[in-house]
N, C-alpha and C positions, 0 to 999 in steps of 0.2 A: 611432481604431478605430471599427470601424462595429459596431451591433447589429442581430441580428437575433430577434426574438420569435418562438417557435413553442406552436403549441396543445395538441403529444402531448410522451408521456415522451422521444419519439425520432425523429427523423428521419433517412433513409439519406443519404449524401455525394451518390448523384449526384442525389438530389431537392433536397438543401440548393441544391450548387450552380445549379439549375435557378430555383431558389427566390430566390437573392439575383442573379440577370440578371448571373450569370457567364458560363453557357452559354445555349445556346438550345433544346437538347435532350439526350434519354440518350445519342444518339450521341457527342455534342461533349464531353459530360461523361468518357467514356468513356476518350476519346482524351489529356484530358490527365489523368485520372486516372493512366492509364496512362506515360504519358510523364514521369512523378515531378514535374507539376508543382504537386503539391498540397499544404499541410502542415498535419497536422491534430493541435493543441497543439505542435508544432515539427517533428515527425517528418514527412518522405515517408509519404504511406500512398499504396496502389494497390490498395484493395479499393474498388471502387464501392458493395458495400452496406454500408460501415462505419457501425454509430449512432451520431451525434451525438445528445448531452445537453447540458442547460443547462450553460453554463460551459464548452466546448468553444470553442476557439478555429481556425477554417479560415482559411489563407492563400492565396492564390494571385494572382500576376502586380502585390504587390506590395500588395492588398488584404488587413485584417486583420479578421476578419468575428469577433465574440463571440456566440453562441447563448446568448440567454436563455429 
């Protein structure tokens, strides 16, 4: 599992995944936000501005990303 550290209470999904060089923009983020390729603590989510907290767990294309 990978960590990743953030500096506020919260970060949005599609900033996270902008953040850990999943995507390369809101658009790309968007698209597999959308397309249920995302899982955040196990669940599909498909809200792009969902808050991640520390201890929040994001998956995606096989990558296990922990927010601290």
């Amino acid at each position: 599992m990978e960590y990743i550290e953030i500096s506020s209470d919260f970060i949005k999904l599609d900033q996270f995944l902008k953040l850990a060089n999943i995507v390369m923009s809101g658009g790309e983020a968007k698209v597999i936000i959308i397309s249920e390729e995302v899982l955040v603590n196990g669940e599909v989510c498909t809200q792009r501005g969902k808050k991640l907290r520390s201890g929040d767990i994001v998956q995606v294309n096989g990558r296990k990303i922990s927010i601290k």
